[in-house]
N, C-alpha and C positions, 0 to 999 in steps of 0.2 A: 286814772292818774298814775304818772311814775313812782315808783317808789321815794320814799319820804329822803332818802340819802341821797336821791337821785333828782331830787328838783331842782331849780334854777332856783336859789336863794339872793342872788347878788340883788336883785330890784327891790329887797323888802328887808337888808340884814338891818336898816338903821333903824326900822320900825320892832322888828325882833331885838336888838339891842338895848335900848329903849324903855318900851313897855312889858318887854318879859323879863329880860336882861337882871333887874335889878329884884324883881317880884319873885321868878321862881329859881333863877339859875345859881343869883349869886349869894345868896344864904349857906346852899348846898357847895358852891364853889368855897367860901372860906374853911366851913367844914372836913372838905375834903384834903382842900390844902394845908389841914392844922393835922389830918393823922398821917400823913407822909413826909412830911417833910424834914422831922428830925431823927429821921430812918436810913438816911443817905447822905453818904460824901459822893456819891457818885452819877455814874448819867439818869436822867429823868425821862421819862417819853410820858408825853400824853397823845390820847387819841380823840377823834372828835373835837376837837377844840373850839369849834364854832367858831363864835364871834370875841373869843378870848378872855371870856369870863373866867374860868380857872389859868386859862394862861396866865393874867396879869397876877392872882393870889398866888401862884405858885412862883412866880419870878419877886414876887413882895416877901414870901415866908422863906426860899432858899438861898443857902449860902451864896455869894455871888460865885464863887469859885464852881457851884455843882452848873452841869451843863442841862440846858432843857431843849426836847426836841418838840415840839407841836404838830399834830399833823389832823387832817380833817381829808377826808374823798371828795369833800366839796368843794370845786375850786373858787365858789362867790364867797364861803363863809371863809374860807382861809384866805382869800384877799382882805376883803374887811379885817379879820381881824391882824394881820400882818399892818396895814393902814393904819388901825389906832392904836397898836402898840410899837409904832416904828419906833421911838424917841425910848424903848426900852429896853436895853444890851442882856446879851445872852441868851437870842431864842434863836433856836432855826427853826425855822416854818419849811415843813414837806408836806406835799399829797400824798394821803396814803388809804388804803385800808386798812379795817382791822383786822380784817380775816384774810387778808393779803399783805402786811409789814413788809415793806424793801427795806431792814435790816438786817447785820450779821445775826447767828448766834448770839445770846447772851450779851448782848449791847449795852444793854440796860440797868441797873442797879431797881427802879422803879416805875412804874407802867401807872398811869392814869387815867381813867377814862368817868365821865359825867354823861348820864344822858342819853347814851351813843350806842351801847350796846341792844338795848330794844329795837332799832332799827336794823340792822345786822341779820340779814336773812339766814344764815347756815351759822349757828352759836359754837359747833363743835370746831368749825374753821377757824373762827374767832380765839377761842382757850386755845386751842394749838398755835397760834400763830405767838398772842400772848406769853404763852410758856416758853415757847422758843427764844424768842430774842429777851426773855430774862436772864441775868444769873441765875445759876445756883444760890437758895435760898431771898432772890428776890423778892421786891413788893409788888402784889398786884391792888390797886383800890379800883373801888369802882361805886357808881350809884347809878339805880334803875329806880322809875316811877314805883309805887305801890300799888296795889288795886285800884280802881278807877273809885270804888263809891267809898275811898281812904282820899281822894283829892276833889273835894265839891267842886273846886275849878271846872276840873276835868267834865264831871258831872253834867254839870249844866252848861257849858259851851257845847259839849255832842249833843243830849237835848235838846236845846234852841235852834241849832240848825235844821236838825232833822226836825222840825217842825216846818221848814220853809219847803221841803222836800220829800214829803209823808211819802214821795213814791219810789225814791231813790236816795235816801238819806247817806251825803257822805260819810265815810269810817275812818276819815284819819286820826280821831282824836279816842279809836280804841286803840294804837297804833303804841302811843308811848307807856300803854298799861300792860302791853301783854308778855311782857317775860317775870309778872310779879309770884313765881312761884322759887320761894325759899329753897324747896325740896330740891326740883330740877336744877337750878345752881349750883345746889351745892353737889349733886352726881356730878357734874359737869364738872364742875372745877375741879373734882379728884378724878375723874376721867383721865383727863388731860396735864394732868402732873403736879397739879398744886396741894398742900397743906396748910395746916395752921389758920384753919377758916372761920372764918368771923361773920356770920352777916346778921346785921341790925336793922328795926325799920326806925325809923327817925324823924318824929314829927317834928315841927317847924308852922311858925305863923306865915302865912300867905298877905303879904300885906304891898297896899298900890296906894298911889296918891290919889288916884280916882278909880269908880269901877269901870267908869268909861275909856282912861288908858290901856287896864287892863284886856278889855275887849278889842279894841285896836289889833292888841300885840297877837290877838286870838286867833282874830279873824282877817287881819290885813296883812304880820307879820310871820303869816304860818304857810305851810303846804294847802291848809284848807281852801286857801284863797281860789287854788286851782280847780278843785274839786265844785265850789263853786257857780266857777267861771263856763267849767264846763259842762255843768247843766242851766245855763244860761241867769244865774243869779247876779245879783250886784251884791257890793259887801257892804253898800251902807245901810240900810233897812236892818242887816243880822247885825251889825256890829250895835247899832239902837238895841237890840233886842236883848240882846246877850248882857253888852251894859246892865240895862234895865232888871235884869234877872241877877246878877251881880250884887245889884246895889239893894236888892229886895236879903241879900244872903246874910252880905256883909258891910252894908252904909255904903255912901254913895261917894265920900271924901273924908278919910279913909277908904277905901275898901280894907276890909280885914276880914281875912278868914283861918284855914286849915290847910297844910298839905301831910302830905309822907311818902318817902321815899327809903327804899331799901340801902343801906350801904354794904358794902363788901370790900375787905382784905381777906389776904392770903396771902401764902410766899411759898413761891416757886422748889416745889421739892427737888430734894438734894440728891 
């Protein structure tokens, strides 16, 4: 399978919007957008933006006067979300990478990113690029998954599948756990020129209207879908399955569970 930054997301963001959208993204999206945003009179960048789950908190929490850039490498997810937040003034939507920014120098007043950085093959291209188009003394925020057996989500959708596939069990749902190491972050971010480091893990309820929407968003709205396809699965039998194991977790309607997720600030050494 291509790399997870690298999939064709457009056939599936309504289904990722959706049932994941609301369950794991946007908890962390208000979150994120309540410790930055009274940090800055100035320009904003987010990266990753997806399907504009912190875009839309961040253009609801910031002055209308501060500027916000949006950018995502995806060009399905940044269409959608340009799409459902057309009717909302003050974003420009650019393609970008992280660890590639087509900005100036110091552009930025504050850097955002949810999500995005675990997928991110080379982390140290990422902090450098990061740092660069900050000011001096900018923000950087950021949030990364926690360890997997800190998100039962997590948990049990990678078990249940790889039960369908005992001989080839896809890996993309170790994918969004694997940079949960505090330490290496925080080298990293002093690496590359940052101070004033903060990082927190930050539980939060996991909570769906069903376990079965849940699993949808899992299995129909994700990368997995490919992995899959390409060992010749269908996704309605796992997406029963996973439900089913969901609702054993945390109720069937409700689903209610756990997550955690690491957050990070810093600001751009002087």
């Amino acid at each position: 399978m291509n790399n997870p930054i690298e999939h064709d997301y457009a056939p599936v963001c309504d289904l990722y919007d959706q049932h994941l959208g609301p369950t794991l993204f946007e908890p962390y999206a208000v979150d994120l957008a309540r410790r930055v945003t009274g940090c800055t009179e100035g320009p904003v960048l987010e990266m990753a933006c997806g399907t504009g789950i912190v875009t839309q908190q961040l253009r609801i929490h910031l002055k209308p006067s501060v500027s916000l850039t949006a950018t995502d490498i995806n060009p399905g997810m940044l269409n959608y979300a340009r799409k459902k937040l057309n009717a909302v003034p003050g974003i420009d939507w650019r393609q970008a990478d992280i660890a590639d920014l087509p900005f100036p120098d110091g552009a930025f007043q504050v850097a955002v990113c949810q999500f995005g950085l675990m997928f991110v093959p080379d982390k140290d291209r990422a902090f450098r690029a990061m740092r660069r188009v900050l000011t001096d003394g900018g923000l950087l925020a950021l949030s990364l998954w926690d360890r997997m057996e800190t998100n039962p989500w997590g948990v049990i959708v990678h078990e249940t599948v790889a039960k369908f596939f005992p001989d080839n069990p896809p890996q993309f749902f170790t994918a969004p756990f694997n940079s949960a190491d505090s330490d290496r972050l925080r080298k990293l971010l002093n690496a590359h020129g940052f101070d004033q480091i903060d990082i927190q893990t930050v539980p939060m309820e996991c909570r769906s209207h069903s376990a079965r929407s849940l699993a949808i968003g899992m299995i129909e709205g994700a990368p997995i879908l490919a992995e899959i396809q390409e060992r010749g699965g269908t996704p309605s039998p796992i997406v029963e399955a996973v439900a089913a194991a969901y609702a054993r977790l945390g109720g069937d309607r409700p689903f209610r569970s756990t997550m955690q997720a690491i957050v990070i600030t810093a600001r751009a050494r002087m």
